[in-house]
C-alpha positions as CSV (number, residue, x, y, z in Angstrom):
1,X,0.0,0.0,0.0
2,X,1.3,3.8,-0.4
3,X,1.0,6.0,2.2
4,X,0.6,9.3,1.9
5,X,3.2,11.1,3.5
6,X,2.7,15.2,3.8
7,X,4.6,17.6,1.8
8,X,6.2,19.5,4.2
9,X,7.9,15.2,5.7
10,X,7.9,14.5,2.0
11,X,10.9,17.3,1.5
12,X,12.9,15.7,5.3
13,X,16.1,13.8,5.3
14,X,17.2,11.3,8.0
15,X,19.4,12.6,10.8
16,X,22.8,12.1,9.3
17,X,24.2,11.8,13.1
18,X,20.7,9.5,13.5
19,X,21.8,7.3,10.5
20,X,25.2,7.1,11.7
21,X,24.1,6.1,15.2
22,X,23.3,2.5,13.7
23,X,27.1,2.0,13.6
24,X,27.8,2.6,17.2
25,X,25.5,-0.2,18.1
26,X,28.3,-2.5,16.4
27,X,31.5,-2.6,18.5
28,X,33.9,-3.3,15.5
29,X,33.2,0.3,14.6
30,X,34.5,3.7,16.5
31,X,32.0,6.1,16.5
32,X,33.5,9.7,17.1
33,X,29.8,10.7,15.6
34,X,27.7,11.4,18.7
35,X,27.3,14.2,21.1
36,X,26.4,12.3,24.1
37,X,27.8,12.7,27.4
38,X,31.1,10.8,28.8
39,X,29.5,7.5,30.4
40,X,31.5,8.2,33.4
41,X,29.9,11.6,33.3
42,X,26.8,10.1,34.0
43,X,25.5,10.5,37.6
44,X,24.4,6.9,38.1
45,X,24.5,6.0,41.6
46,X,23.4,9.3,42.3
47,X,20.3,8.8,40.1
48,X,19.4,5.4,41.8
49,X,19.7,6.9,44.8
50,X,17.8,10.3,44.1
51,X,15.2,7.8,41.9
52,X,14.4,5.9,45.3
53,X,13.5,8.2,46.9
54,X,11.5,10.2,44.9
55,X,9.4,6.4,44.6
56,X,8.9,6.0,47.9
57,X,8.3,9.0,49.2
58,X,6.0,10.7,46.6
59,X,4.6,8.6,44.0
60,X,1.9,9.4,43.4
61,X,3.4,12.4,42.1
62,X,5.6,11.0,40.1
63,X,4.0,8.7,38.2
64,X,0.6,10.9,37.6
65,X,-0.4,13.0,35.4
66,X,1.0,17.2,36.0
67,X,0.8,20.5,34.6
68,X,2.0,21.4,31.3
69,X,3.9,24.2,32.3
70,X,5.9,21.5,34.4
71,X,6.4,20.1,37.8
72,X,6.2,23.6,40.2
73,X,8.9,22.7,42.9
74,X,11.1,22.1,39.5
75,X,10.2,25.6,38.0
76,X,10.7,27.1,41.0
77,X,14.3,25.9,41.6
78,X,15.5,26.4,38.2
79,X,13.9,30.0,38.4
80,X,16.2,30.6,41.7
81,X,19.2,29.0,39.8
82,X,19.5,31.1,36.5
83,X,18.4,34.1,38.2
84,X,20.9,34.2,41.1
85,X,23.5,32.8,38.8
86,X,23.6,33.9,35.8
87,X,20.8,37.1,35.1
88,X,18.6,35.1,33.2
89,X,14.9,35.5,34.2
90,X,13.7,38.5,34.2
91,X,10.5,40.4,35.1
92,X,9.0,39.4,31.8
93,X,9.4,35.8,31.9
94,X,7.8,32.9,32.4
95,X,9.9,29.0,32.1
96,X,8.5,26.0,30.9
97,X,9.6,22.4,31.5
98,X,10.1,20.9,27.8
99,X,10.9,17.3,26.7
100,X,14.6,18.0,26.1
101,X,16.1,20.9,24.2
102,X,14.8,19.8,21.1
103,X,11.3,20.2,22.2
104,X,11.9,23.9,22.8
105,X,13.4,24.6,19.6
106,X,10.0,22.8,18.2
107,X,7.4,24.7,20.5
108,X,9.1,27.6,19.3
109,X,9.2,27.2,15.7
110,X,5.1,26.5,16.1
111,X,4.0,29.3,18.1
112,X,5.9,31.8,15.9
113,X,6.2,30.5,12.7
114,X,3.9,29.9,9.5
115,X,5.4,28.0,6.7
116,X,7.1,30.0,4.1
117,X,8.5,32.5,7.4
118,X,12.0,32.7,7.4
119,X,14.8,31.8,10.5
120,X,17.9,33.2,10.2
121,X,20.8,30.9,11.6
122,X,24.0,29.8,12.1
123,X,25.9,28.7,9.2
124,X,26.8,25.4,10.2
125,X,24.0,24.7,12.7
126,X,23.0,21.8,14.7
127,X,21.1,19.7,12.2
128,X,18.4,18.9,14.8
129,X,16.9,22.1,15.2
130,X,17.5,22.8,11.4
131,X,15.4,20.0,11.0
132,X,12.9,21.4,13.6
133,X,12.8,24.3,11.2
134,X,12.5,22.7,8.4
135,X,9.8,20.3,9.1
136,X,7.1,23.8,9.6
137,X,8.1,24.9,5.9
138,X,10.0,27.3,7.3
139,X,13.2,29.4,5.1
140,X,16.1,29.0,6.4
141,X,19.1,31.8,5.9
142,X,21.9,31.0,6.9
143,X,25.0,33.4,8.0
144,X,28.2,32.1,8.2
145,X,30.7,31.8,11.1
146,X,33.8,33.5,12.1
147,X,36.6,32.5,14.7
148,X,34.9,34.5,17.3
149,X,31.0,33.7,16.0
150,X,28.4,34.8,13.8
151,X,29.6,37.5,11.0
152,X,27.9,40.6,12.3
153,X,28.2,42.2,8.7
154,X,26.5,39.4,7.1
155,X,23.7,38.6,9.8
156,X,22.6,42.7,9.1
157,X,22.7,41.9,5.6
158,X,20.9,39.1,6.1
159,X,18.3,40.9,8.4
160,X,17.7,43.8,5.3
161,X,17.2,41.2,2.9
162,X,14.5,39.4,5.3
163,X,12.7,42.0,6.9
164,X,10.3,39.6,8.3
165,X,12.4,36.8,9.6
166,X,10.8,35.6,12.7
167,X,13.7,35.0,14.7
168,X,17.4,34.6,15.3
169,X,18.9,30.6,15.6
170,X,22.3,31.1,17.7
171,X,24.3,28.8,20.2
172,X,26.2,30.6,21.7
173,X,28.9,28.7,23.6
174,X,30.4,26.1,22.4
175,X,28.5,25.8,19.1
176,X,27.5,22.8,18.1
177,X,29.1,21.8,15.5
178,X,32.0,24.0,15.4
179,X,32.6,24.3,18.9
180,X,33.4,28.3,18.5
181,X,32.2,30.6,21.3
182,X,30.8,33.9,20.5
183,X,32.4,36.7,21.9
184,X,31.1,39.1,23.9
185,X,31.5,42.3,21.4
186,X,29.1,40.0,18.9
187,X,26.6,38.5,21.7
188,X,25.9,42.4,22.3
189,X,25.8,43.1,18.6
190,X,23.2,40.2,17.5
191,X,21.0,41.9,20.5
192,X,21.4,45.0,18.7
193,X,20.5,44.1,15.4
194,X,17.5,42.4,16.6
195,X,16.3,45.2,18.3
196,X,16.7,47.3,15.2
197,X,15.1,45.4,12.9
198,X,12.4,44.1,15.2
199,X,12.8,40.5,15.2
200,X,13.8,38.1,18.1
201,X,16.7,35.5,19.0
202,X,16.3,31.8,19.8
203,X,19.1,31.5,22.0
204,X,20.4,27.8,22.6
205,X,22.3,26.8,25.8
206,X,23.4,23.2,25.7
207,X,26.7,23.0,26.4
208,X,27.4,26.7,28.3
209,X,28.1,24.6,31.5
210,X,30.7,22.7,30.1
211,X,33.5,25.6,29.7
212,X,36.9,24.1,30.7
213,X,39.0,27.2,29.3
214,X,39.0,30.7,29.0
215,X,36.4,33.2,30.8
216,X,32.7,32.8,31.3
217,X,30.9,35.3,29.3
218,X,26.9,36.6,29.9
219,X,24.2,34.9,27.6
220,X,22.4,37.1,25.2
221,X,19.3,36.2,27.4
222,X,21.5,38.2,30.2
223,X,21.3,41.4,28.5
224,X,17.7,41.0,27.3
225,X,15.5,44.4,28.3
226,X,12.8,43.8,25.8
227,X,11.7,41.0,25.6
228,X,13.0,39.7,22.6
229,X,15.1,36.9,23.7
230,X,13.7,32.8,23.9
231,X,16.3,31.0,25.6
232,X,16.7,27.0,25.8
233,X,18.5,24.8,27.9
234,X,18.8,21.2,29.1
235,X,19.8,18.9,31.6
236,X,21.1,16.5,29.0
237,X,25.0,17.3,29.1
238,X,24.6,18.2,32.6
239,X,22.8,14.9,34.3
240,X,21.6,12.6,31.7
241,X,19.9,12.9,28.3
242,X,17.8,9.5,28.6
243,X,15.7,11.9,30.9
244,X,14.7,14.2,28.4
245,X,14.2,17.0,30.9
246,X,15.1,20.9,29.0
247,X,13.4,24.1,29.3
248,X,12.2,27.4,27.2
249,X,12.2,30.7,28.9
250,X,10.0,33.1,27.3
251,X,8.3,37.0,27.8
252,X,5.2,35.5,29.5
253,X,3.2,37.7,27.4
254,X,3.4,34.5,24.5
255,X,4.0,31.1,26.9
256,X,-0.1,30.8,27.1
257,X,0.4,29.5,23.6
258,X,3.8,28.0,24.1
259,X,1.8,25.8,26.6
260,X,-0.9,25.0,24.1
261,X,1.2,24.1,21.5
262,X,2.7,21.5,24.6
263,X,-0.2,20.3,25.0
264,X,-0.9,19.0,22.0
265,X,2.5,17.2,21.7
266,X,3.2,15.7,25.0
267,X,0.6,16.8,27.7
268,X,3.8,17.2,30.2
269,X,7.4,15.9,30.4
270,X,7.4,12.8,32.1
271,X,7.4,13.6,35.5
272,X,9.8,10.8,36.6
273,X,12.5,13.2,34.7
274,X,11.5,16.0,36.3
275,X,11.2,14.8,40.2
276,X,14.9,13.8,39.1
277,X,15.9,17.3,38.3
278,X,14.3,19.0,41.2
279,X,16.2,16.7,43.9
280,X,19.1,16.9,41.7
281,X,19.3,21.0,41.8
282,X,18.0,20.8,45.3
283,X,19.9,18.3,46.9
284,X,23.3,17.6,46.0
285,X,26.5,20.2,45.2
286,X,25.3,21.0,41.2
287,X,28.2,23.0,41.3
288,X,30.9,20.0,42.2
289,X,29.4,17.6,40.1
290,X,29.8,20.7,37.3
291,X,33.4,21.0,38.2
292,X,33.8,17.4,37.7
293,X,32.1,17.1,34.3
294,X,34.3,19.8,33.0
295,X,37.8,18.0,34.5
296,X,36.8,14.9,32.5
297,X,35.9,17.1,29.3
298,X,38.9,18.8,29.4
299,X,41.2,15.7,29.6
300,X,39.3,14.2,26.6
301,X,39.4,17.5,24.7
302,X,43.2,17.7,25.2
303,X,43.9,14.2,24.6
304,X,42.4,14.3,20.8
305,X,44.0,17.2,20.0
306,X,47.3,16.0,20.6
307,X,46.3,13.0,18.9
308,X,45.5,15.0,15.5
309,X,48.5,17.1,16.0
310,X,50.8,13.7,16.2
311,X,48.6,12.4,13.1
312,X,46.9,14.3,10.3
313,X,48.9,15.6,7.5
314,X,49.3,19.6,8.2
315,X,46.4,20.4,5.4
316,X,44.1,19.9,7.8
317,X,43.1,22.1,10.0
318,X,41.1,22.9,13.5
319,X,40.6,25.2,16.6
320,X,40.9,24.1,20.0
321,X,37.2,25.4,22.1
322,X,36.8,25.9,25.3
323,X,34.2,23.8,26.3
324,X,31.6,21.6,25.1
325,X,31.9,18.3,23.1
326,X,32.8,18.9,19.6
327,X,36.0,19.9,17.3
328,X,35.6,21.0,14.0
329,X,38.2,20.3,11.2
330,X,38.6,21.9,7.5
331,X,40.1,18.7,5.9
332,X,40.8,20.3,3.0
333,X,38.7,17.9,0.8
334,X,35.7,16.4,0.5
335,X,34.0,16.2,3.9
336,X,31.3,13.7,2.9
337,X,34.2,11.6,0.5
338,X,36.5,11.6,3.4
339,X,33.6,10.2,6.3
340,X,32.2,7.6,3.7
341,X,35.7,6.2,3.1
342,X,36.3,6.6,7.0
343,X,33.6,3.8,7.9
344,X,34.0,1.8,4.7
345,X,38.2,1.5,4.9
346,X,38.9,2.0,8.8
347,X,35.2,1.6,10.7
348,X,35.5,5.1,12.2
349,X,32.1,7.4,12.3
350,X,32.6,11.3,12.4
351,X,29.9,13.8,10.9
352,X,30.3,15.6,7.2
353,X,30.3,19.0,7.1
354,X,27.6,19.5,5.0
355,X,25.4,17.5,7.2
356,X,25.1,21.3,9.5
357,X,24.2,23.1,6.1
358,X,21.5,25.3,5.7
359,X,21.9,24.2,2.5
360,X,21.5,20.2,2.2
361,X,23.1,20.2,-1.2
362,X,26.1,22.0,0.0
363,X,29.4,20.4,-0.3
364,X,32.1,21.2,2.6
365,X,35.8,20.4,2.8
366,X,35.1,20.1,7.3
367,X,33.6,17.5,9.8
368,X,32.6,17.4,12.9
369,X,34.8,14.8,15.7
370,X,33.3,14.4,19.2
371,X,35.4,13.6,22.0
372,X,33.3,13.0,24.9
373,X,31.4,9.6,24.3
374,X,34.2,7.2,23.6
375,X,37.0,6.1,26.2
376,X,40.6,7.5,26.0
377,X,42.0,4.4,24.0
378,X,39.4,4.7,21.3
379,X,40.1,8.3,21.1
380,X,43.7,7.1,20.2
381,X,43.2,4.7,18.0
382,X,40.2,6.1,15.8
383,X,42.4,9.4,15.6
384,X,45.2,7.2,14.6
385,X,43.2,5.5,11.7
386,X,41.9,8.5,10.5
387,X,45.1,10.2,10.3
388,X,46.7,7.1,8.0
389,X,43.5,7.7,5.6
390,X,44.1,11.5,5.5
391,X,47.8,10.9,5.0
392,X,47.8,8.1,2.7
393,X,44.8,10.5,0.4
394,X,46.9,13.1,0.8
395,X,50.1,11.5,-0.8
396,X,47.4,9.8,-3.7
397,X,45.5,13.5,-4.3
398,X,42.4,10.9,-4.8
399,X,39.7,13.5,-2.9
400,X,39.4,16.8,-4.0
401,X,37.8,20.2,-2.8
C-alpha cells in the first residue's frame, strides 16, 4: 500500500548523526559521531539513589499526570538558579519544563512561525533544530561563522534582505558543530540588530556549562531588556539525556500559547525526569558535580587534539574550544568523501560538514569529531586511523575540494 506522506515530511532527510548512530551499536566500529555525554559523566549511583526516593516517598506524584507548564517545585528551583546565577529570568518571563532541548526549539518554531517565514541561523547549525525548522516549511538563511562567531556584517545583511524573519537561531557557547564561542562584542551586537530590525533571538544553551578554558561570558538572554530573547536549555550534558528534561524561557506575554502548543504534543514531560531534576538542583553540590564534568571534558578534549597534532597531514586544519563536546576540522577535501571512506576502509564514524548546512546540497571540505562519548584508548586509536587515511589521500591526491 502507499502511504501518503505530507509535503512538508515528504521534502525531510534522515538525521545524518541519526543514520550514523546505527554503527555505534556494532562494537567493531569507532564512532566519534555522537554528542552524548562521557559514560563516566553520568551520575548513576546518584540517580538510583535520588530515583528511590523520589518512589517511595511521593509517588503518586511521580508517576501521575501534571501540569503542562511542568512540575512547580522544578520551575521554581530552576527560576532561583539562572536568576541568582547567571541574570537570566527577568520580570517578563515565564519558564516551561520541555521534553529536552529539542522540544523547545520545536514549541518555538510553532507558536511563531507559518510556513514560508524565514529563521535566520547559524551557518553550520545543529542539524536537529534545522530540522525542527524545516519540518514547519520554514526558510532558512543562513549566515556564516567566524573565529569569534556569527559575521555581524552578514547577519545585518541578512536581516535587510529578510525583513520579516521571525527569529534569530544562535548557540552561543560552544557551538554545536563548530565548537566556537561567540564573543562578547558580537553576543551584544546580534541583540542590537535584533532590536533594530524588530525580530527576536532563539538563543540555545546546551553545552554553556561545560566551559573548561578561558572566561565565562553573559548569555544574550543576560542582556535581554525587551523582551525579545527565547532562551533553551537542558539537563542532558549536565545529568543525563535519557531523561529528556530541558526548558524554554520566554516574555510571558506569549507562553499561554507556548503551553498550548505542549499540549498538544506531549501533555507534560514525564514527570519521573523531572522529580529527578528537582532533587538533583535541590539536593546535592550541582556545582561540584559541574566541576567534575568539566575535569573529564577537558582531559578528553586535550587528549584528541594532541592526537591530530601527532597524526593528520598539516592540510588539515582545527581550533581548539573551550568547552563543550565537539572539534571542528577543514580537511581540505571532501567532507562527505573523506567520512564515507572513513567507515568503509577503517570503521571510524565522524559527521560531514555538509550534514550542518542550511543548505542540504552543500558540499564542505570540514567535519565534525566528538570527544566526549568514547574512552581515552578509542580516542587514540580512531584518531590514529583517521590520520593514515588522510595521510595516505593526501600523498594519492584521490579526494578533491
Amino acid at each position: 500500500m502507499d502511504y501518503p506522506v505530507s509535503a512538508k515530511m515528504r521534502s525531510l532527510k534522515p538525521s545524518a548523526i541519526r543514520e550514523i548512530f546505527r554503527y555505534a551499536a556494532d562494537p567493531s566500529y569507532i564512532s566519534l559521531a555522537a554528542g552524548s555525554p562521557a559514560p563516566e559523566a553520568l551520575p548513576v549511583k546518584l540517580a538510583q539513589r535520588l530515583m528511590a526516593q523520589v518512589l517511595e516517598e511521593m509517588p503518586m506524584t511521580a508517576l501521575q499526570y501534571n501540569m503542562s507548564e511542568g512540575y512547580a517545585p522544578l520551575r521554581q528551583a530552576l527560576r532561583d538558579y539562572l536568576s541568582s546565577r547567571h541574570n537570566i529570568i527577568k520580570a517578563f518571563d515565564d519558564l516551561i519544563i520541555t521534553s529536552g532541548a529539542q522540544h523547545a526549539m520545536d514549541l518555538t518554531a510553532k507558536v511563531l512561525c507559518d510556513e514560508g517565514d524565514t529563521v535566520i541561523c547559524e551557518e553550520p547549525s545543529f542539524i536537529g533544530s534545522l530540522n525542527t525548522f524545516r519540518s514547519y516549511g520554514i526558510k532558512l538563511a543562513g549566515v556564516p561563522m567566524e573565529s569569534d562567531g556569527i559575521d555581524i556584517i552578514r547577519l545585518e545583511e541578512k536581516l535587510y534582505a529578510n525583513p520579516h524573519a521571525k527569529f534569530i537561531y544562535v548557540i552561543p557557547n560552544f557551538q554545536n558543530p563548530t565548537g566556537i564561542t561567540m564573543s562578547l562584542e558580537k553576543r551584544k551586537a546580534v541583540y542590537a540588530l535584533a532590536k533594530k530590525y524588530g525580530t527576536l533571538i532563539l538563543e540555545d544553551n546546551p553545552y554553556g556549562d561545560l566551559r573548561f578554558a578561558g572566561e565565562a561570558l553573559p548569555s544574550i538572554k543576560s542582556m535581554d531588556e525587551d523582551g525579545i530573547v527565547f532562551y533553551a536549555g537542558t539537563f542532558s550534558k549536565i545529568l543525563s539525556p535519557g531523561i529528556r528534561v530541558g526548558y524554554l524561557i520566554a516574555p510571558e506575554a506569549i507562553m499561554g500559547k507556548i503551553i498550548v502548543a505542549k499540549q498538544c504534543t506531549d501533555v507534560h514531560t514525564n514527570m519521573l525526569g523531572q522529580s529527578l531534576c528537582h532533587r538533583f538542583m535541590t539536593q546535592c553540590d550541582v556545582d561540584a558535580h559541574i566541576s567534575s564534568l568539566k575535569s573529564i571534558y577537558a582531559h578528553k578534549c586535550s587528549l584528541m587534539l594532541s592526537e591530530m597534532e601527532k597524526h593528520f597531514p598539516r592540510t588539515v586544519t582545527w581550533a581548539k574550544p573551550e568547552g563543550g563536546l565537539f572539534i571542528w576540522a577543514d580537511m581540505g577535501m571532501d567532507g562527505a568523501e573523506i567520512a564515507a571512506r572513513l567507515v568503509a576502509e577503517k570503521r571510524v564514524c565522524i559527521v560531514p560538514g555538509s550534514a550542518f548546512s542550511t543548505d542540504e546540497n552543500t558540499n564542505t571540505t570540514t567535519a565534525r569529531f566528538n570527544f566526549s562519548t568514547p574512552p581515552d584508548d578509542k580516542i587514540i586509536t580512531a584518531i590514529g586511523l583517521a590520520g593514515e587515511l588522510l595521510r595516505e589521500i593526501v600523498r594519492e591526491g584521490t579526494i578533491h575540494n
